[in-house]
N, C-alpha and C positions, 0 to 999 in steps of 0.2 A: 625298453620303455613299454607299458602296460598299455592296452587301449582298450580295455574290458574295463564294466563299472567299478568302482570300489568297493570293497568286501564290506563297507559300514553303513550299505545299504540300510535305510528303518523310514518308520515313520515321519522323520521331518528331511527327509531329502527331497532337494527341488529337482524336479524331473525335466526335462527341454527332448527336444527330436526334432528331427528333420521327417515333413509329411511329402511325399513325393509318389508315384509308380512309372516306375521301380524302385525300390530304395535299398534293398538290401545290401548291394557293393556300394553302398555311399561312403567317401570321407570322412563325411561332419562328425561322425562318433569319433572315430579316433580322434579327429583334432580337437573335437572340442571337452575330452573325457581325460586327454593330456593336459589341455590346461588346467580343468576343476581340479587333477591332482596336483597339479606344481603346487598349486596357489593355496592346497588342502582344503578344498569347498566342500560342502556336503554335499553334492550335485551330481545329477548323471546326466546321460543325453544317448538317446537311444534314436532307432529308425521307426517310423511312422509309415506301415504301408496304407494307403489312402489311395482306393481307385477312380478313375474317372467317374462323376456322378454322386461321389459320396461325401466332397466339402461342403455340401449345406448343414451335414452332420456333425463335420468332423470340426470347424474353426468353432461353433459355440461348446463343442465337447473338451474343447481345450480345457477353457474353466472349467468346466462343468464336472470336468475330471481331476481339478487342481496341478494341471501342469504348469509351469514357469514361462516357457516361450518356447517356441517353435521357429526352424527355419522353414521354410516353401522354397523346392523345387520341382522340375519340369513333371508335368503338366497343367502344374494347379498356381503358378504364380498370380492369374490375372483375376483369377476367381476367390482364391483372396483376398486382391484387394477390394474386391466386390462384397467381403462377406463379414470383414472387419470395421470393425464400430467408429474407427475413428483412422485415419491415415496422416500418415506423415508428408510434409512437402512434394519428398521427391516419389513416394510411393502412388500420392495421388497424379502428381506430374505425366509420371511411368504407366500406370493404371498398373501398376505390377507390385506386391509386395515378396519378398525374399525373407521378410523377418517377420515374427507375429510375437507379441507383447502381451503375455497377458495380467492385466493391474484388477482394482479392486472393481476399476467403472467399466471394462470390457476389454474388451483385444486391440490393441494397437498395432495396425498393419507399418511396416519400416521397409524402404529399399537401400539395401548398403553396397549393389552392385556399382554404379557412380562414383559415390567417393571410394569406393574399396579401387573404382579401376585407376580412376585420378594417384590413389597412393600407391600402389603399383606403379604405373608410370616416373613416377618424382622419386620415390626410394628404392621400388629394385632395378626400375630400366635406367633411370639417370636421367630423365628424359623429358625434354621440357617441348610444350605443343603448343607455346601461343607462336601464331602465326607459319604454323607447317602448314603442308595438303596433306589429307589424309584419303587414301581408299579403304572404305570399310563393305567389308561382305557380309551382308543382312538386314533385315529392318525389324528382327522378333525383337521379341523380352529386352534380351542380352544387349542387341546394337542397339537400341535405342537408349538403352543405359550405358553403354558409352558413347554414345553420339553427345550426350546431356553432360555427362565428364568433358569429352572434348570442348563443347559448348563454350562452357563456363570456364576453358582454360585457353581462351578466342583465338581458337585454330582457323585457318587462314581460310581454307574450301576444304569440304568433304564431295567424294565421289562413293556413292554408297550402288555397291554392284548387286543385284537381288535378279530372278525369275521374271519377276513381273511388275516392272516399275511402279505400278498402281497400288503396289503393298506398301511401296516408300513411305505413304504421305504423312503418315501419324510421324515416322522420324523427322523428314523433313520438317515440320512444322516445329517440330524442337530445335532444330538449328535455325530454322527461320525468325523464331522467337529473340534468338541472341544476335542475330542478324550475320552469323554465318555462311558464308557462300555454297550453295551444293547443285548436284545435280544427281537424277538417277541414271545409273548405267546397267545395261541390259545384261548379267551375267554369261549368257553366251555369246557377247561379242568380243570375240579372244583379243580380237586385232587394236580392238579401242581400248582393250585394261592394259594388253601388253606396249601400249603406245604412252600411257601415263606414266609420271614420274612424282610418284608421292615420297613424302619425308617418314610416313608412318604407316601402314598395313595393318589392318584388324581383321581377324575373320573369327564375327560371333555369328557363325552357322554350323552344323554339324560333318560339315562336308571333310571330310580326310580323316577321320576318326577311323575309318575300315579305307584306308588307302586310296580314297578318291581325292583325283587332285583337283584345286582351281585355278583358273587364267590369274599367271604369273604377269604384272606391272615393272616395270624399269627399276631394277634393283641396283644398289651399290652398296658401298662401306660406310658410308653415312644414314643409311636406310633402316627402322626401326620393323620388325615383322613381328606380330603380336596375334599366336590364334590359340584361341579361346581352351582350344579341348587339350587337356592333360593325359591323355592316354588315347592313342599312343607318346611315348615325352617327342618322337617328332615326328609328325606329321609331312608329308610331301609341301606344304607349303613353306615350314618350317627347314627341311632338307635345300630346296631352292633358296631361299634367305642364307644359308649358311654356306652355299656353293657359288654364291655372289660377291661374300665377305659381308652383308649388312650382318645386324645385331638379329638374334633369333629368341624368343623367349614364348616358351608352355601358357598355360591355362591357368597353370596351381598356384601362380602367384598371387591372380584375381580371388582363386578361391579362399586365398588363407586370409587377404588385406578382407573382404566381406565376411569371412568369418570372425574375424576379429573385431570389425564394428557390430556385427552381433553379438557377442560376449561382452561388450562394455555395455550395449542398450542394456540387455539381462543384469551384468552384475555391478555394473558403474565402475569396475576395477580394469586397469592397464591389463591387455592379455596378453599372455609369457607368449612373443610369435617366435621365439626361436622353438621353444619346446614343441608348438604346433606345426612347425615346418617340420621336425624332426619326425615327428609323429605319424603327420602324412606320406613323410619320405621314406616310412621303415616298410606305412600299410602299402604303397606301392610296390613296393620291393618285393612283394609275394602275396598278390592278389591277380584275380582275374583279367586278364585283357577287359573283360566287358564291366567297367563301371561307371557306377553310375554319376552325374553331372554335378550333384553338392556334397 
């Protein structure tokens, strides 16, 4: 399978990217350059290097340049949503947008991190969270977009483990909103994570990407472990999840279910996610350890 643009490159191809730095080892081209050819679009999607300080330029250059949409990832999520004309629910919610829309009246900032993790959860984990405990590691971008999925899927308590609990609040307040139980817990108190016995495990922090590990919670065969980074495919948290018998599952699955609500914002069409998971799965297969996050 191809993951380079189409050779019928011209004049009326709609163009899309991911604006990110780093961007270069990104995903989002191959999977989303697999789909425009299933589906025969005239469409490409290319990487967008965009450094710190330079999205005040870069989201009205969008139009300005006739591109089609854009994904946002890390560093420039937040700043996005600050930069686009118009936000959607969950983008203003999040203060983060992940997708940018560009129409005739401006740039529509979109967060598809939520419901992408929601359907993740219910189609590729099986996995239903009304009424679990959940401990989730983080309180950036990522967990608070799935704090807002849990939320709304009225999970029982969160135990969100962070640095410095005073980073919590802005999650917190998302689960407070739905009236969720939580509490923050001090990342280095090994003795208090390993003492918990949640139904679900997240970790949207970058921690075990380069083989760092975190304070491991009460695991079993019933126990759901979900961290975010796809590269490495397992992670030390991921390795303990699987040396316990609970269920273990990568990063890529959030990333494909988000990409895919991307590709329908953009083209209003069902996206082929079998060919995209493929596609992902081939550019894994012989890329660099170090890549990049969308």
């Amino acid at each position: 399978m191809s993951e380079v643009a189409p050779a019928g490159i011209g004049g009326s191809t709609r163009v899309y990217g991911v604006i990110g730095w780093p961007v270069s080892a990104s995903l989002s081209p191959p999977i989303h350059n697999a789909a425009f050819a299933a589906l025969e679009l005239d469409a490409v999607y290319v990487a967008l290097p965009v450094a710190p300080g330079e999205m005040t330029a870069a989201v009205p250059g969008l139009r300005a340049l006739g591109l089609a949409g854009a994904n946002v990832t890390m560093p420039h999520k937040t700043e996005a949503a600050r930069l686009a004309d118009r936000l959607s629910d969950d983008a203003g919610r999040l203060e983060a947008a992940n997708t940018l829309e560009v129409t005739p009246s401006g740039v529509v900032g979109h967060n598809t991190d939520a419901p992408g993790f929601e359907r993740f959860l219910r189609t590729d984990a099986g996995f239903d969270a009304s009424g679990k405990r959940v401990l989730l590691f983080g309180a950036g971008g990522a967990a608070r977009a799935c704090a807002l999925s849990l939320a709304r899927s009225e999970v029982a308590h969160v135990d969100v483990a962070v640095r410095d609990p005073a980073r919590a609040g802005s999650l917190r307040t998302i689960l407070d909103e739905h009236g969720v139980g939580n509490r923050a817990v001090t990342l280095g108190d090994e003795a208090g994570i390993a003492a918990l016995e949640p139904d679900l495990v997240v970790n949207a922090t970058p921690v075990g990407a380069r083989g760092e590990a975190l304070p491991v919670p009460k695991l079993s065969g019933s126990t759901l472990v979900v961290d975010l980074i796809y590269r490495p495919a397992v992670t030390p948290l991921l390795a303990a999840a699987r040396e316990a018998g609970a269920g273990a599952f990568g990063g890529l699955g959030l990333l494909l279910h988000q990409a895919a609500l991307s590709f329908q914002i953009w083209t209003g069409l069902e996206p082929p996610m079998p060919v995209m998971s493929a596609a992902a799965m081939a550019h894994l297969g012989r890329s660099p350890a170090d890549t990049d996050p969308a």
